[in-house]
BALOBA-1460 file (C-alpha; in Angstrom, 3 decimals):
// residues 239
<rec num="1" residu="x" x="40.950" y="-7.115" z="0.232"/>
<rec num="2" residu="x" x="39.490" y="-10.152" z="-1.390"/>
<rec num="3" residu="x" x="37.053" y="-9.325" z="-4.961"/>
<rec num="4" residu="x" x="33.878" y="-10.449" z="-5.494"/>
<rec num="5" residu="x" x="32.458" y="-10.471" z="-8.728"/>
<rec num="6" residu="x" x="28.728" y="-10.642" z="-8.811"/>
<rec num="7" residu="x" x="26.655" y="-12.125" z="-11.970"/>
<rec num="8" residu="x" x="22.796" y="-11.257" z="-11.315"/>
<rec num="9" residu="x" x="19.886" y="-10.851" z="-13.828"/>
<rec num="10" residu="x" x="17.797" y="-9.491" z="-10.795"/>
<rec num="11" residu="x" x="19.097" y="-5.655" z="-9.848"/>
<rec num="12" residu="x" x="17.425" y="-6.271" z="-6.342"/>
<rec num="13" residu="x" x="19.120" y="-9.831" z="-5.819"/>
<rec num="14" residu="x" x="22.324" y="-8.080" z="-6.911"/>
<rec num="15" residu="x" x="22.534" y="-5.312" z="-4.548"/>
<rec num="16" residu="x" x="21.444" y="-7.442" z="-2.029"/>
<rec num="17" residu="x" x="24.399" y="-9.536" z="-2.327"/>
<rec num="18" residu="x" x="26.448" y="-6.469" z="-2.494"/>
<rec num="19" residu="x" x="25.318" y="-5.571" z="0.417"/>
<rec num="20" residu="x" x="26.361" y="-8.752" z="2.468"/>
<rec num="21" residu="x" x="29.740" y="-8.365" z="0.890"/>
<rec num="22" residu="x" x="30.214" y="-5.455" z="2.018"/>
<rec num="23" residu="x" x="29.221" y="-6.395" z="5.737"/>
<rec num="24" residu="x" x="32.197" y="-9.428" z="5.666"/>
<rec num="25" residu="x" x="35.263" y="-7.419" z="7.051"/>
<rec num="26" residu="x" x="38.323" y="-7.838" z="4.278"/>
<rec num="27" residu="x" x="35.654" y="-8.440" z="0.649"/>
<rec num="28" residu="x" x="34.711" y="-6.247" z="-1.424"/>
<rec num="29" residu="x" x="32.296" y="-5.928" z="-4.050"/>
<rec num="30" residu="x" x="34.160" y="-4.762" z="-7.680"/>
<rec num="31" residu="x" x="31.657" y="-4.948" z="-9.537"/>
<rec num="32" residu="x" x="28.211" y="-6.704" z="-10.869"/>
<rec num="33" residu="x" x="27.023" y="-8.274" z="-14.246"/>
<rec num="34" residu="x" x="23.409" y="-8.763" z="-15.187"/>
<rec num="35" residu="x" x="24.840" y="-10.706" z="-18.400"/>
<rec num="36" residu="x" x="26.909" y="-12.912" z="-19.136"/>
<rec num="37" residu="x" x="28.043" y="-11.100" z="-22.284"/>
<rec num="38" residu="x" x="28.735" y="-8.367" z="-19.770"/>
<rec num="39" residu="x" x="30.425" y="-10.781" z="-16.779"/>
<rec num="40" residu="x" x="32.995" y="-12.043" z="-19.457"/>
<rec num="41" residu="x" x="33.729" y="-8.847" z="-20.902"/>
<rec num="42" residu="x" x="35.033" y="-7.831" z="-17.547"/>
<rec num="43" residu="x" x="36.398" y="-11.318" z="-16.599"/>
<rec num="44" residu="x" x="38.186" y="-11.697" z="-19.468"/>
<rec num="45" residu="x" x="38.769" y="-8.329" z="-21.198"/>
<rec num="46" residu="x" x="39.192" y="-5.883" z="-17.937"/>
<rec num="47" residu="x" x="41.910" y="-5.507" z="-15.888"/>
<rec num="48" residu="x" x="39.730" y="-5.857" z="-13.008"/>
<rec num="49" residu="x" x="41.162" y="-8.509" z="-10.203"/>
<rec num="50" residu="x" x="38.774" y="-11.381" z="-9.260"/>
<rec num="51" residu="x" x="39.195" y="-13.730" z="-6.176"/>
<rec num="52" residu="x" x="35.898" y="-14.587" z="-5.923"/>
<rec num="53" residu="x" x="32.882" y="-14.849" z="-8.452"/>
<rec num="54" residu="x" x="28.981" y="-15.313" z="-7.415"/>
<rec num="55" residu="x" x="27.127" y="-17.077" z="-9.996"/>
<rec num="56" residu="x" x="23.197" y="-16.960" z="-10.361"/>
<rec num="57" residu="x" x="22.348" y="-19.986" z="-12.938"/>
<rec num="58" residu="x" x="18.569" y="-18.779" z="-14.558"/>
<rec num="59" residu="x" x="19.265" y="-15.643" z="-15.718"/>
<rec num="60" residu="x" x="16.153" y="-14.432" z="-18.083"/>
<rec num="61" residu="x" x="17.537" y="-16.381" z="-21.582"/>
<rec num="62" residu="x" x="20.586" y="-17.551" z="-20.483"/>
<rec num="63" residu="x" x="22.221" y="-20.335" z="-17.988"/>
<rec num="64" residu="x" x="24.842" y="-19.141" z="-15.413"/>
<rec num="65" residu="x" x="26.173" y="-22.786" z="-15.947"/>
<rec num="66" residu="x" x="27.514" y="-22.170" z="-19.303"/>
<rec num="67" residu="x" x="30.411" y="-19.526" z="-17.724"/>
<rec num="68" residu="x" x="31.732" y="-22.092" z="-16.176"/>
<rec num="69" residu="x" x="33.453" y="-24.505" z="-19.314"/>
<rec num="70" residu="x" x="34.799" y="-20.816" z="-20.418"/>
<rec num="71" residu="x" x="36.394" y="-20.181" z="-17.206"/>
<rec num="72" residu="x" x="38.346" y="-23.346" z="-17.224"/>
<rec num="73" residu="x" x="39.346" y="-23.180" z="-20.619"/>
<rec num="74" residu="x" x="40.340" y="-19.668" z="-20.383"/>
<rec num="75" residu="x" x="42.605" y="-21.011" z="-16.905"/>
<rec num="76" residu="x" x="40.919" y="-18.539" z="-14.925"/>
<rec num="77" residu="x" x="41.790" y="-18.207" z="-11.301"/>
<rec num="78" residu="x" x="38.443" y="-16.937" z="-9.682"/>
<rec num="79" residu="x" x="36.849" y="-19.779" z="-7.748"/>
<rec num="80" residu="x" x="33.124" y="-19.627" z="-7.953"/>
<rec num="81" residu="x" x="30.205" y="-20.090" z="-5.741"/>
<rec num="82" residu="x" x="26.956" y="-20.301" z="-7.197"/>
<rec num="83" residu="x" x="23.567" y="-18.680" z="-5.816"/>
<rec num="84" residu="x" x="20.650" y="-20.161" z="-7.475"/>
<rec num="85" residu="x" x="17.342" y="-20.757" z="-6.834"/>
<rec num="86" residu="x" x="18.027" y="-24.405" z="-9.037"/>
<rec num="87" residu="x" x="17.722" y="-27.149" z="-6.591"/>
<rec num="88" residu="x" x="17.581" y="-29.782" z="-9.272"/>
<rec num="89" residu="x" x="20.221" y="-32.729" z="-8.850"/>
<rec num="90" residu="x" x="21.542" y="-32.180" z="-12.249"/>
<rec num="91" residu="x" x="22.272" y="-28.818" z="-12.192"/>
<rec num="92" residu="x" x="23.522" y="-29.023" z="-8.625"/>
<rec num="93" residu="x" x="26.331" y="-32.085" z="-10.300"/>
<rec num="94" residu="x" x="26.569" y="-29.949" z="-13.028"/>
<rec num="95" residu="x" x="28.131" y="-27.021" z="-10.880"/>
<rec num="96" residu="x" x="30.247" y="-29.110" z="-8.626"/>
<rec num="97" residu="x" x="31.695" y="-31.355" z="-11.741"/>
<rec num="98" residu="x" x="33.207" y="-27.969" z="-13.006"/>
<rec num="99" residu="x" x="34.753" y="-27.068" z="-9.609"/>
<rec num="100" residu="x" x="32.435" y="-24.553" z="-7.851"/>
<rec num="101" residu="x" x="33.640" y="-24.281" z="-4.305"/>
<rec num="102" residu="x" x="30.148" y="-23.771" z="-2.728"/>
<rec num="103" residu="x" x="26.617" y="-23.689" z="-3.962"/>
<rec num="104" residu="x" x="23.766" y="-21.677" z="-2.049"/>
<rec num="105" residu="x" x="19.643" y="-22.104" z="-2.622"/>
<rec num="106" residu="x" x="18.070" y="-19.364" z="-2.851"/>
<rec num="107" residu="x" x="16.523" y="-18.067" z="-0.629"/>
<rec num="108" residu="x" x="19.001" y="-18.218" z="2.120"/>
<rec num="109" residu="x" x="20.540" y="-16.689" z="5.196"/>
<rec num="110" residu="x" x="22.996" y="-14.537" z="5.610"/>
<rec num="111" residu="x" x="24.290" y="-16.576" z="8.115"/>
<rec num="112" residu="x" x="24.929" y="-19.391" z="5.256"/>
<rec num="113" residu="x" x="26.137" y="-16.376" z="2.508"/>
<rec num="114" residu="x" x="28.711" y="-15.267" z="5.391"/>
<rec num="115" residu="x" x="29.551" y="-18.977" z="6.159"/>
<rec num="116" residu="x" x="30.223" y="-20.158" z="2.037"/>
<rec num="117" residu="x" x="32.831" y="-16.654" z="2.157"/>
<rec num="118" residu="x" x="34.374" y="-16.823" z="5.178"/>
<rec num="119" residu="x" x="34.719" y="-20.916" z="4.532"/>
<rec num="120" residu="x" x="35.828" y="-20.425" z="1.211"/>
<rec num="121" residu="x" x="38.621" y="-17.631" z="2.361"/>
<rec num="122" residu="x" x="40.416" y="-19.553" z="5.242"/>
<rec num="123" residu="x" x="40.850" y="-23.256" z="2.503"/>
<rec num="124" residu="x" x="42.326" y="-20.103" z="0.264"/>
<rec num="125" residu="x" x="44.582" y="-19.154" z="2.891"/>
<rec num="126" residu="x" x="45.624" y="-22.809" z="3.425"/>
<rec num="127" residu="x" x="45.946" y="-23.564" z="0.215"/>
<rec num="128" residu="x" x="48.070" y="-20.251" z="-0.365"/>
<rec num="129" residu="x" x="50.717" y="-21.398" z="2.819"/>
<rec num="130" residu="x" x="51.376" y="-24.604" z="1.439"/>
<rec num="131" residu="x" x="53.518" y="-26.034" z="-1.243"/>
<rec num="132" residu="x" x="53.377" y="-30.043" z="-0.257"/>
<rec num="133" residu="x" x="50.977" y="-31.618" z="1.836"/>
<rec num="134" residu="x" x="50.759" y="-34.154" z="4.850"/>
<rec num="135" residu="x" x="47.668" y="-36.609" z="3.749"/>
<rec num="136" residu="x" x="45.944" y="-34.965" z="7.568"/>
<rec num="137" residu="x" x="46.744" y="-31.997" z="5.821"/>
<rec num="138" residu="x" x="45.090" y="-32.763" z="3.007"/>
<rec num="139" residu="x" x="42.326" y="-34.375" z="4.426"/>
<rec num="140" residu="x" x="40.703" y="-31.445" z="6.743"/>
<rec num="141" residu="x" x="41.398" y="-28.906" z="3.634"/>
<rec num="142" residu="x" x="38.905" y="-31.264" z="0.970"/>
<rec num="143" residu="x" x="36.824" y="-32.881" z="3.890"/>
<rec num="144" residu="x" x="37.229" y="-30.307" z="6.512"/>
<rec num="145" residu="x" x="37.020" y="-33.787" z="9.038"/>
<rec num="146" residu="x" x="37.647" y="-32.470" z="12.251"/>
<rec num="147" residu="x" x="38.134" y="-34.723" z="15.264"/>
<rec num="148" residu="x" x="35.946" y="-33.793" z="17.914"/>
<rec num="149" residu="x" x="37.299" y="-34.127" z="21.458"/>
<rec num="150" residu="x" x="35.275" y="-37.749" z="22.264"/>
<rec num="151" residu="x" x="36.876" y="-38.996" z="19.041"/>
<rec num="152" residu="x" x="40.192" y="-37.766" z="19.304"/>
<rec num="153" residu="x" x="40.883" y="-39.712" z="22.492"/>
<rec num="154" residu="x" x="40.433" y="-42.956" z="20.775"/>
<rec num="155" residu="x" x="44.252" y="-43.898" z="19.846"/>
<rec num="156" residu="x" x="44.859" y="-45.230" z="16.420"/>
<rec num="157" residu="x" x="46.036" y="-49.007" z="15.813"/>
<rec num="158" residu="x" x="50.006" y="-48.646" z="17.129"/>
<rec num="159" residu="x" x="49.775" y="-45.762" z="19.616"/>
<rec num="160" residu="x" x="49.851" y="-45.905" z="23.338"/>
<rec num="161" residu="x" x="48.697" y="-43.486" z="25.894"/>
<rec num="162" residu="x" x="51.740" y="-43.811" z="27.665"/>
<rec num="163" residu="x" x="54.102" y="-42.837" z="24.766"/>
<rec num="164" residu="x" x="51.381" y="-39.957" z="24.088"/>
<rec num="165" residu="x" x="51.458" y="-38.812" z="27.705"/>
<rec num="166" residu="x" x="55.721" y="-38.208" z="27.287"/>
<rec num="167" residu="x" x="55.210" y="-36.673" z="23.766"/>
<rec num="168" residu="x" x="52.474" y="-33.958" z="24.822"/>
<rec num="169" residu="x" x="54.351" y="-33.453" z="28.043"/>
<rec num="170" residu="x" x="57.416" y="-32.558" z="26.011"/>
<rec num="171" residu="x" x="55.328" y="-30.372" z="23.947"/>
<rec num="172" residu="x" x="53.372" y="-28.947" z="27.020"/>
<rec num="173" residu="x" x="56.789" y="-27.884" z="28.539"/>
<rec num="174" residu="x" x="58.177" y="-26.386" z="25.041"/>
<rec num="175" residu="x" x="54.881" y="-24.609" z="24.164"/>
<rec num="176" residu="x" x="56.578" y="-21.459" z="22.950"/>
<rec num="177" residu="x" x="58.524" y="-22.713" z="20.306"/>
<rec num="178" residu="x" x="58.415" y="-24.663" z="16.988"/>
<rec num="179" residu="x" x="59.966" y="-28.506" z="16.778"/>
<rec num="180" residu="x" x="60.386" y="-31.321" z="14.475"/>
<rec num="181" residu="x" x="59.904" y="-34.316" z="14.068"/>
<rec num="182" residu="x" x="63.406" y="-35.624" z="15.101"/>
<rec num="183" residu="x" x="63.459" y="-32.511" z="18.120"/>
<rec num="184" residu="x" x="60.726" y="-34.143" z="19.242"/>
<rec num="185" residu="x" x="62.458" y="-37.821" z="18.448"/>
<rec num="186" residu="x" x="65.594" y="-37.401" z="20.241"/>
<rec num="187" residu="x" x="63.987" y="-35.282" z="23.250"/>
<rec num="188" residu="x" x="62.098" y="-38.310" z="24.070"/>
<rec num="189" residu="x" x="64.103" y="-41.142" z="22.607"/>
<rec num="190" residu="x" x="61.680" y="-42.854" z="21.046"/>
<rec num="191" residu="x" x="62.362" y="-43.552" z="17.012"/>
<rec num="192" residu="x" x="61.395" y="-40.785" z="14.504"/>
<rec num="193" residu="x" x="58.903" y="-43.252" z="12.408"/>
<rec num="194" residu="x" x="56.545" y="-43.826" z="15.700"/>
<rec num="195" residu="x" x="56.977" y="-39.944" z="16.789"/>
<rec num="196" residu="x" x="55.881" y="-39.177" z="13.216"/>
<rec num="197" residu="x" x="52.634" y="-41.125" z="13.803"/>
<rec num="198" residu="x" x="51.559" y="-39.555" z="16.792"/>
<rec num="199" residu="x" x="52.704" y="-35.747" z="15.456"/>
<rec num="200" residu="x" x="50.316" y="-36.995" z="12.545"/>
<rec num="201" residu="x" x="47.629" y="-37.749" z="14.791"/>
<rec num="202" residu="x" x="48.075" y="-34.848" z="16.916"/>
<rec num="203" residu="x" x="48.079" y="-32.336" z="13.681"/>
<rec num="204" residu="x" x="44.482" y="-34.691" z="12.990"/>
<rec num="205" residu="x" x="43.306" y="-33.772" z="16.420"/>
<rec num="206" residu="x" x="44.084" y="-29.952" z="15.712"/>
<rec num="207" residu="x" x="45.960" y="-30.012" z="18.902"/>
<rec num="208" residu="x" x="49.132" y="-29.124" z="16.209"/>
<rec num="209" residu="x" x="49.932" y="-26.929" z="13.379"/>
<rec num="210" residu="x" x="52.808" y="-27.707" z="10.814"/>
<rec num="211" residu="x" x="54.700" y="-25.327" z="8.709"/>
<rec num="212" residu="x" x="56.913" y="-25.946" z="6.387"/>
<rec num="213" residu="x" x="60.989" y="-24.782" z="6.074"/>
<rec num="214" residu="x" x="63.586" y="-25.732" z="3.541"/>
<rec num="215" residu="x" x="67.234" y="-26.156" z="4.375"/>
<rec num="216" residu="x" x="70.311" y="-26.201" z="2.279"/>
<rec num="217" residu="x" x="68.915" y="-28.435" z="0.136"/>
<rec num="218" residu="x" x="66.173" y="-27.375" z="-0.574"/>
<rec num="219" residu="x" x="64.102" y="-30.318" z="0.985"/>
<rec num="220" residu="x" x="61.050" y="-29.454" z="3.378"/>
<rec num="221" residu="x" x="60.934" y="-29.901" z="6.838"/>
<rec num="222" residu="x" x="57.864" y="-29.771" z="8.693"/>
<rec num="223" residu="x" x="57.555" y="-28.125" z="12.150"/>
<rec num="224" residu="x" x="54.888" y="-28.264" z="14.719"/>
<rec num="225" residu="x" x="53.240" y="-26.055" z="17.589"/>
<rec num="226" residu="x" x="50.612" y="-26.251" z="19.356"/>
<rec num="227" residu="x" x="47.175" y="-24.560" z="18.422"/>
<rec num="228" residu="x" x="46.433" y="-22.297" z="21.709"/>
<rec num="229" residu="x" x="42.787" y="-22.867" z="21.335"/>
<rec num="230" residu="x" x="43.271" y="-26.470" z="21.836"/>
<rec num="231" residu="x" x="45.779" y="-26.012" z="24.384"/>
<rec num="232" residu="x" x="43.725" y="-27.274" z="26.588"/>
<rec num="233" residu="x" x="42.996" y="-30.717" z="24.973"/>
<rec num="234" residu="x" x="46.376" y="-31.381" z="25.553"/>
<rec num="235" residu="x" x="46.766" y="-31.097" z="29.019"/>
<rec num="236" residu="x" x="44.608" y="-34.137" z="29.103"/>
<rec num="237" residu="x" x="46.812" y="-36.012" z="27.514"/>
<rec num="238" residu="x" x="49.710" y="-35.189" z="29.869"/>
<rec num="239" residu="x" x="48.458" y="-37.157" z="32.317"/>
């Protein structure tokens, strides 16, 4: 289960919040501050785990913003999103130049509180699977870019449709398994430099995962299959 920490001045606002936690299936609530005497005492002198901490900013006499210098210095591990009724530009900069990983105005939907968790959980989960990163990689984790299916059948600079129509027919026929990049290379004899551009630009188009596996050596090797909910985006390009 993933812990979320709440820090509210406002009992109602807190329990509210609570409450949507506890409606996301795998977070929990562990626990809720109305200080931020109180909020470090348990970030920093509990043994209470915390994935996850909600910030409110105006908080009676204090600022929610001033947490956040103390939970970098201290290397704390518990990403922060902030829910605030602040809309101001500074404090909005403010938040963001000391890493918060979403920031909500109050009021709000719980559409949008369910959307900054959920969001928040799966760039976790990528971030947790990988130890090096393919710049696509590392572009739809920060950016979350995702080609659309209009844009993705615009070949970069270098790539032809008929070279793409014998890679994703290779891959349409091998859907099952796992490849690499010089499976894929020496299955359709074409060298492993270009294949690597259009696995790149498949991975881009989401119509490809990677993982990553180290050999003897202990360097990584990235493998590929195909996303089944984009199977279908594929098939176009076999023909």
């Amino acid at each position: 289960m993933i812990s979320v920490f709440i820090i509210d001045d406002d009992a109602m606002v807190a329990e509210l919040n609570r409450r949507y936690v506890s409606l996301i299936p795998g977070f929990e609530c562990c626990g809720i501050a109305s200080t931020l005497e109180k909020a470090k005492e348990v970030i920093f002198h509990s043994d209470t785990h915390i994935d996850l901490i909600l910030l409110d900013i105006y908080m009676q006499k204090e600022n929610g913003l001033d947490l956040l210098p103390l939970l970098h210095a201290a290397g704390c591990k518990s990403d922060v999103i902030v829910i605030s009724s602040a809309a101001d530009a500074t404090t909005i900069k403010d938040s963001l130049h000391f890493g918060v990983v979403d920031y909500l105005i109050k009021p709000f939907q719980a559409s949008r509180f369910e959307e900054a968790l959920t969001n928040w959980l799966q760039k976790k989960r990528e971030m947790d699977k990988h130890q090096y990163y393919e710049q696509s990689e590392l572009d739809q984790l920060i950016h979350g870019s995702a080609a659309n299916e209009q844009d993705s059948r615009r070949l970069p600079k270098g790539l032809t449709p008929q070279t793409l129509c014998t890679i994703c027919q290779w891959i349409d026929a091998h859907q099952d398994a796992e490849f690499s990049t010089d499976e894929l290379a020496n299955a359709v004899n074409i060298s492993r430099v270009s294949c690597r551009k259009y696995l790149i630009w498949l991975v881009n188009c989401h119509i490809l995962s990677t993982s990553i596996h180290y050999g003897v050596t202990g360097r990584p090797v990235y493998r590929y299959r195909i996303q089944a909910e984009h199977y279908s985006l594929l098939k176009q390009y076999c023909q």
